[in-house]
N, C-alpha and C positions, 0 to 999 in steps of 0.2 A: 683220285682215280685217273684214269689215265684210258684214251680211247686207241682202238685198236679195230683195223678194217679186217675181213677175210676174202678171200678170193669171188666167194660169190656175193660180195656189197653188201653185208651183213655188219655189224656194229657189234662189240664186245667192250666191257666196261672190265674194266683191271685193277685192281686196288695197288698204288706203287707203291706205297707203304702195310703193309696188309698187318691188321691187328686183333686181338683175340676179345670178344665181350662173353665170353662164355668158357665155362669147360665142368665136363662130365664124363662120369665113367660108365664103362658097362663091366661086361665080367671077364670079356681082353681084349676092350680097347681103353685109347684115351680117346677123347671129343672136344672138338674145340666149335666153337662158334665165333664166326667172324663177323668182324662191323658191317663188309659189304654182303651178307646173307650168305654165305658158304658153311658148310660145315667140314670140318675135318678131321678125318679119324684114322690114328695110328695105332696099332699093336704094342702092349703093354710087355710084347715081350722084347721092344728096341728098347726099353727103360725099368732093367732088370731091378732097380729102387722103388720104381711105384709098383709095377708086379708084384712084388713083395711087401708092399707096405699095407698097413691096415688100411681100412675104410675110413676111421677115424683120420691117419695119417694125411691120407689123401684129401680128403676133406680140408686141410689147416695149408694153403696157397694162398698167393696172391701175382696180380698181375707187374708186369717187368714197364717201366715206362709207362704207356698209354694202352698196354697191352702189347706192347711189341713180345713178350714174352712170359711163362710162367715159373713163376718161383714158388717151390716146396720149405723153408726153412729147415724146420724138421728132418727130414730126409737127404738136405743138400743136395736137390737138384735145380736143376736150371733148363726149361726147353723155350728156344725160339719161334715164333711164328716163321719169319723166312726159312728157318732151316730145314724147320720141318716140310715147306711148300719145293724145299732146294734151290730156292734164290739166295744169290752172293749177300752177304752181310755190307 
């Protein structure tokens, strides 16, 4: 984690490495849960693969590293936690 001031002497905690201990669906998003308590959620229509894929499908992942990222086998997808937050790899 990584500390970071604001203008008005406030304290902000940043995860530098940010990584996923979670992920779930709704009915169009994807969800992610992160280690430093964030959650995050994209539209399942940026990942025309899982949109489309069964429930079962989706269900059958696993995490990339330490969670740096999610792997679908099945389905041959690959999503990042940084990319998705749009921090550089």
């Amino acid at each position: 984690m990584q500390k970071t001031s604001s203008n008005d002497g406030t304290n902000t905690y940043v995860a530098k490495d940010p990584r996923a201990t979670g992920v779930e669906f709704s009915k169009d998003s994807l969800i992610l849960t992160l280690e430093d308590g964030r959650t995050l959620s994209a539209p399942l229509q940026w990942f025309p693969r899982l949109r489309d894929a069964t429930d079962d499908d989706r269900r059958l992942w696993r995490f990339i590293g330490k969670g740096d990222g999610i792997h679908w086998p099945k389905l041959d997808e690959d999503i990042s936690v940084r990319g998705l937050l749009g921090l550089p790899d």
